[in-house]
N, C-alpha and C positions, 0 to 999 in steps of 0.2 A: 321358382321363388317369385313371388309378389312382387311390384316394384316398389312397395314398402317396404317390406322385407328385406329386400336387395339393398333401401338406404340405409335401412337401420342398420344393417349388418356393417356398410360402408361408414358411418360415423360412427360406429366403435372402433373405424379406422380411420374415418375425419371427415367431416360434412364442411372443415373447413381445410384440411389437408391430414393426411398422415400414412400409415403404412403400417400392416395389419402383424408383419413378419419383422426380425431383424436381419437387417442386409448383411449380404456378404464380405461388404466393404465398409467401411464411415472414415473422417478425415474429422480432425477439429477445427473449425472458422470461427477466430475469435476464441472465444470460452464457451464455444457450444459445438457440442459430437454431432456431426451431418451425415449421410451417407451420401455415398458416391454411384449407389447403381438403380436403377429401376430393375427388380425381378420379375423373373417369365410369369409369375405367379401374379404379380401386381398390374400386371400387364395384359390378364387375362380378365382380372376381377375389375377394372377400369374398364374395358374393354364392353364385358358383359351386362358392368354397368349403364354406359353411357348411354345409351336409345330409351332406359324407361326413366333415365334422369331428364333427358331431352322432354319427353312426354309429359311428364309433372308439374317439368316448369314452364310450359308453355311452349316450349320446343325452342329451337334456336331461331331467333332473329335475324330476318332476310335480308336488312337490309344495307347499303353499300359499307358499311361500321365494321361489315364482321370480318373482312379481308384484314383491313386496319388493327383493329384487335387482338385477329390471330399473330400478327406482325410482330407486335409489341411485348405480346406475351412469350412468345417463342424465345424473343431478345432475351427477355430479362429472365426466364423458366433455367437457360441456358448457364446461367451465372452460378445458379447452384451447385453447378456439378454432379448433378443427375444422371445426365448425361450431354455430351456435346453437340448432340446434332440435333437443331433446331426442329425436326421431321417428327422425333421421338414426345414431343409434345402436343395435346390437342387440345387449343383453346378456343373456348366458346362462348360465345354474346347470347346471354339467355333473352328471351321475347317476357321479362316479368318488370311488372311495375314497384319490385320491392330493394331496396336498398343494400344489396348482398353480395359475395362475392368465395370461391371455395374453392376446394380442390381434393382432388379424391386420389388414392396409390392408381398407378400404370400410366400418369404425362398428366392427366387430365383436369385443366383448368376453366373455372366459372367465373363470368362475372355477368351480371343484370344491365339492362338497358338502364334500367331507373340508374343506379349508381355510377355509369357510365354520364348519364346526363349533369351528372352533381360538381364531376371534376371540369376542371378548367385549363389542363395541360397533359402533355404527353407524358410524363414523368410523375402524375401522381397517379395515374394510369399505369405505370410501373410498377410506383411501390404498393400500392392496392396488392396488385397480381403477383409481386412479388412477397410481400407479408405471406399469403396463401401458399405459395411454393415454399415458404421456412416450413410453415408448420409441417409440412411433405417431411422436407429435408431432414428436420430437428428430430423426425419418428416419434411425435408428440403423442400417436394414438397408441402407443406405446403403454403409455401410463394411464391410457385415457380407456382403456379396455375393460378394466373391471367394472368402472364409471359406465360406461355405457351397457353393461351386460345387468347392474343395477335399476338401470335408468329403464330399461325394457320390461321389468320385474313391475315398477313402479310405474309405468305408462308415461309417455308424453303427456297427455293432457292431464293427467296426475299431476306431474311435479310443475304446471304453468299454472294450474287451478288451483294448489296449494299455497302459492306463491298471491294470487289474487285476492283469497278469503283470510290471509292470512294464515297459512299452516306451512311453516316452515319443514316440516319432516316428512309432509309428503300424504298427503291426507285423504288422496283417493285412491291409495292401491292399487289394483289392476284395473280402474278402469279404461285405460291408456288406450284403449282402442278407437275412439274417437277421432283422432286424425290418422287413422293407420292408410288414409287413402290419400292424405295430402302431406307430399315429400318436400315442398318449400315450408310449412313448419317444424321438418324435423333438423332440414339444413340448418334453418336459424338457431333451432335450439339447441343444436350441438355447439356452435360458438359457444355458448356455455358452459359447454364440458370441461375448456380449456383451464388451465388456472392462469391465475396471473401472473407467474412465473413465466409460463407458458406464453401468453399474448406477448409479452415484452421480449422473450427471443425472437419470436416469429418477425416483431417490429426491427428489432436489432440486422435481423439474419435480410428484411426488406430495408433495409437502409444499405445493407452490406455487397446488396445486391445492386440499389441501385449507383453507388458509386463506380463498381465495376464497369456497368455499363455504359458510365460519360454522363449519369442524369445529378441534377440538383437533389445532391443529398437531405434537400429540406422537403423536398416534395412530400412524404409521406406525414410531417407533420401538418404542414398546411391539409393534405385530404381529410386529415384527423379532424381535423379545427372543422370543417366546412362538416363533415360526420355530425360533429359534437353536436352544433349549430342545427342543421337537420331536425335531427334529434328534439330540440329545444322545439322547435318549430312545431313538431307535429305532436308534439304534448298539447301545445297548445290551442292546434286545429283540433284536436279530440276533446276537446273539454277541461282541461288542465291537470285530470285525475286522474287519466282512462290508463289502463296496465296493461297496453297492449304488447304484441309481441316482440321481444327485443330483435334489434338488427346488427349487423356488422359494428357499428359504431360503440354499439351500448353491450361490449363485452369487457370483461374484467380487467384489466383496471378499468377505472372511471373515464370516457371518454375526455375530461380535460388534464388529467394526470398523463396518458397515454400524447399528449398531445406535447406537453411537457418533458416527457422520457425522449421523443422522437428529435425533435430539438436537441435536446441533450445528445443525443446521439448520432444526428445530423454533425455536429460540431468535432464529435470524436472522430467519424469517419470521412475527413476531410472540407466539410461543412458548404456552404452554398457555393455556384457557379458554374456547376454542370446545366445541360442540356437540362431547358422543359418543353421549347415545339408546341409554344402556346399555338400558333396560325395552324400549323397542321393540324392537330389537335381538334381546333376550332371548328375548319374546314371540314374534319371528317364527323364530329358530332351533329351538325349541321342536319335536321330535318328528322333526329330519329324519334319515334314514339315515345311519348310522355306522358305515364301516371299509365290508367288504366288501358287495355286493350277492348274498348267496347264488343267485341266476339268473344270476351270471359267477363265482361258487365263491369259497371263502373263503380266506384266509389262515391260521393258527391256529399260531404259532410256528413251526416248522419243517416242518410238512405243511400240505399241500392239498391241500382238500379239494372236492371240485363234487359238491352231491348230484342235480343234475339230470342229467347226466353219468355219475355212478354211479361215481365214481373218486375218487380219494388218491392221493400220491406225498407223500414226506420228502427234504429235502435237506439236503445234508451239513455238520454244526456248522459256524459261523462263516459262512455262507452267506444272503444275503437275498435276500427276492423279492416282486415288483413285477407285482401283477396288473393286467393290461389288461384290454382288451375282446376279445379274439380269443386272446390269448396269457400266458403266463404266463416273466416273464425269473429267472432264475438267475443271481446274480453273486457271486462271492467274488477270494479271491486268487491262486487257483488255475486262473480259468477262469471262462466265463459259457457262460450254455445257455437254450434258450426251449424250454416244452412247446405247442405248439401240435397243431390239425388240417390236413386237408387233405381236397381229394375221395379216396375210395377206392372201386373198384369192384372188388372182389375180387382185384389183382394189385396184389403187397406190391410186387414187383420195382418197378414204375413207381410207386409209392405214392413208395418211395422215392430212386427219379435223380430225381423233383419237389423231392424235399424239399433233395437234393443243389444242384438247379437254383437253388434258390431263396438258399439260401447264395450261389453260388459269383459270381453276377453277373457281371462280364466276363471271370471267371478260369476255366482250365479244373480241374477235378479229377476226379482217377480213382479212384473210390471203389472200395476191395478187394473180395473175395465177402463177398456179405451172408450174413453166418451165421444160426443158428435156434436158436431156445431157447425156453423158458417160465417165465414167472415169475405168480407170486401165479395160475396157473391157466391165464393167459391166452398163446396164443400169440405170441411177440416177436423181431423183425428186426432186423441191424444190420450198420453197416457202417461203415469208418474209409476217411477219404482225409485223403493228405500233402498240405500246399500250402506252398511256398517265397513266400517274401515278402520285401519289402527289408530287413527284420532279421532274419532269419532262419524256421525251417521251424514249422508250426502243423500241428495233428490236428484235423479235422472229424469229428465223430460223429454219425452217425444213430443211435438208437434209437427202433424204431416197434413199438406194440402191435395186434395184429390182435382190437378188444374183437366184431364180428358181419361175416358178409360185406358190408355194408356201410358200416365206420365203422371209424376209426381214427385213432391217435395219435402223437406223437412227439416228442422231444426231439431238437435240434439241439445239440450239445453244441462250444464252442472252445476248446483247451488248446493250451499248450506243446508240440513235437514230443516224444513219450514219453509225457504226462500223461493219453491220452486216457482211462485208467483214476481219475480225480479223482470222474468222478461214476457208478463204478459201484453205491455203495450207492444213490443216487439210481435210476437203472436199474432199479435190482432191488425197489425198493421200493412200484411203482406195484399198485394191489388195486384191485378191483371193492368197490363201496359198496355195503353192505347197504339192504334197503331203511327197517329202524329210523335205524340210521346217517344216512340221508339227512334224515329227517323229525328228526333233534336238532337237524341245523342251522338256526340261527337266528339272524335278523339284528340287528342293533344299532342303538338311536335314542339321541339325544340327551335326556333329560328335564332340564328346569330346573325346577328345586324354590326354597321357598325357606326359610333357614335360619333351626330353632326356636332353642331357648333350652336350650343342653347341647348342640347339636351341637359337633362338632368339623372340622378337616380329615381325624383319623383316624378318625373315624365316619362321614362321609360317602362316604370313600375305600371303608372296608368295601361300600357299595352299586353301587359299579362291576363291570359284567359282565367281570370280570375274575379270571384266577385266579392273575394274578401282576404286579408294578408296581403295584398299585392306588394306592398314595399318588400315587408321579412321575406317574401318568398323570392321575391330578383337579387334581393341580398344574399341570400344564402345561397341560390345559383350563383352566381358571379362572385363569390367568395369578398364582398363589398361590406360597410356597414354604413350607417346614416351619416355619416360623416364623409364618406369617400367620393372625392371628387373625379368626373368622368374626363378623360380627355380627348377632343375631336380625332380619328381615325382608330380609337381604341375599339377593338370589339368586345360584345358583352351578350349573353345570349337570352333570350325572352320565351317564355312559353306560349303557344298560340291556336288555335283551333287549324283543324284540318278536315278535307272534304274525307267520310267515309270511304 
């Protein structure tokens, strides 16, 4: 099995938690039916999965976080009554810059560095991980089985490309194969599977949780609120319009309804003055990787960049993008597009009917003659095919660059029948990296400092590796607004350049 395969199969059991069987045992907590056992079978298929999930997402994160992590998460996994022994659990600090956090049948718990950087206490660290263990619990993938067995019928980039141009029902049929090699967008988009019946136990069952454990029953709303915020933020780093890929935050309910619910149920279950271990917390966030991992290439407003790679490309206003491990997605209103690689042995021709292949999944397409061009230097391919689909007709685009006889590139590009011209400035934009150019890039950490006597929010803000948002963006790390006043020994954490 693929390690695509193996996800997909896995989030029709939960990309964000669930269980593919019904357990031998379940208990009711609350007004919601849990199980009580982890099966051998669950145990295997976690198992089996967990090395090509590692792979996907970048592998696990090396560094001093991940002890800390596993700690917390064992604590609060425990609560569920899964099972007792903290052992039975395997929690892991994914090495991705994307805002996420999951869980899969057999122990197996995720959460991302990026989203790891957003909290600001040991206890919304908690209820994060603990939200993800409900869905485990609750055997939400239960119901979520046909949905997904649907969803693979209808392709991943189907039903997000639908969603972009406007086609509510699903508008590009099987062309779903398009991200069949990158498993951080199928994680994300199974959060959508859930319903919102669904999301609100999981929140219910991560409040329920964190009580048990001694933690501040608000915690999970405050992470919600700083999600929301996020969220808000990087709409409007993208252009104000761009429809990029939903995160943790931006599942069903609305993330300020959820935000709402959590509160409300902070209150039921006991309500604020448990444990949050803000210092420890702090202390162990302290120095981890932030935003991109320049060895999977960066993001930097509307270019990317990979200086390992030796390449850049721009894409077109209003447009976001969502770097993986293998690949890089393109989404707007217009259309969505992935740059990836592929083997190439010197014949562009079959470089690209793969790349066609890999799109087209059950469906046939007849991709027109690949024409020839050059841009930024570099020798470049391409070629358009028509596919009819239940709501009508779609343009698939290859563009592939020829950068040595051995190695090469490509954008898959989906539009509207006519539109396939959305992303020719994208197209035209890709350049060979200098090699100065490569050696600027530089990665981002987290430093927590902590605040003299004259700082400000708008001094602090000044020291963010940033050259634009700086205030929204300290703000919404530190969970602060324009209004929040600092105070001398408080600490507050900054993002900051770091030596490659």
């Amino acid at each position: 099995m693929t390690a695509l395969a193996m996800v997909a199969a896995l989030a029709g059991c939960a990309m964000a938690g669930g269980s593919a069987t019904a357990p031998a045992d379940a208990r009711t907590t609350g007004e919601i039916k849990t199980a009580t056992t982890i099966s051998a079978a669950e145990r295997k298929q976690g198992a089996d999965a967990h090395p090509q999930l590692l792979q996907e997402f970048g592998g696990a994160y090396s560094g001093s976080q991940t002890a800390y992590v596993g700690r917390v998460g064992q604590n609060i996994a425990v609560q569920s009554g899964l099972s007792n022994a903290r052992s039975d659990f395997t929690v892991t600090l994914l090495n991705s810059p994307v805002n996420n956090a999951f869980a899969i049948p057999g122990g197996y718990i995720y959460v991302t560095r990026q989203l790891m950087a957003l909290m600001n206490d040991e206890a919304e660290l908690a209820g994060v991980l603990g939200h993800e263990v409900g869905h485990v619990a609750a055997q939400h993938s239960k119901k979520r089985q046909s949905a997904a067995t649907r969803n693979t019928i209808l392709g991943v980039l189907g039903a997000v490309l639908g969603g972009a141009i406007g086609d509510q029902g699903g508008l590009l049929g099987g062309l779903g194969g398009l991200l069949q090699n990158n498993a951080m967008q199928v994680a994300q988009l199974a959060t959508l599977g859930f319903s919102r019946g669904q999301e609100l136990e999981a929140d219910q069952l991560g409040v329920q949780y964190l009580r048990s454990a001694g933690y501040d029953t608000l915690a999970l709303s405050t992470m919600l609120a700083s999600l929301a915020n996020q969220t808000s933020l990087e709409a409007r780093l993208s252009g104000g319009d761009a429809r990029s890929l939903p995160e943790w935050a931006s599942t069903h309910p609305d993330p300020a309804s959820r935000v709402r619910n959590a509160q409300t149920l902070a209150q039921r279950f006991g309500g604020s003055g448990g444990m949050r271990n803000a210092d420890t917390f702090l202390a162990s966030v302290d120095g981890v990787l932030y935003g991109d991992d320049p060895a999977q290439g960066v993001v930097e407003g509307r270019e990317f960049i990979h200086p390992d790679l030796r390449l850049r490309f721009t894409v077109p206003n209003g447009y976001g993008m969502q770097n993986g491990t293998t690949a890089v997605t393109v989404s707007g209103n217009g259309g969505q597009a992935q740059f990836t690689t592929g083997a190439y042995n010197g014949d562009m021709n079959a470089y690209i009917a793969s790349a066609f292949r890999a799109v087209a999944g059950n469906t046939t397409l007849s991709p027109g003659t690949i024409q020839r061009t050059t841009v930024g230097g570099i020798p470049a391919y391409y070629s358009v095919a028509r596919a009819n689909t239940q709501s009508g007709q779609v343009d698939v685009t290859v563009f592939a660059y020829e950068f040595s006889g051995s190695s090469a590139f490509h954008f898959v590009a989906l539009t509207k029948a006519g539109g396939a011209g959305t992303f020719n400035s994208m197209f035209n934009s890709v350049r060979r990296l200098s090699a100065s150019e490569a050696s600027a890039v530089r990665p981002r950490r987290i430093d927590v400092v902590t605040v003299q006597g004259g700082d400000t929010v708008a001094s602090l803000s000044r020291r963010m590796a940033y050259t634009n948002y700086q205030s929204e963006r300290f703000q919404v790390l530190n969970r602060l607004n324009s209004g929040s006043r600092l105070t001398p020994g408080q600490k507050v954490k900054i993002v900051v350049y770091a030596n490659r």
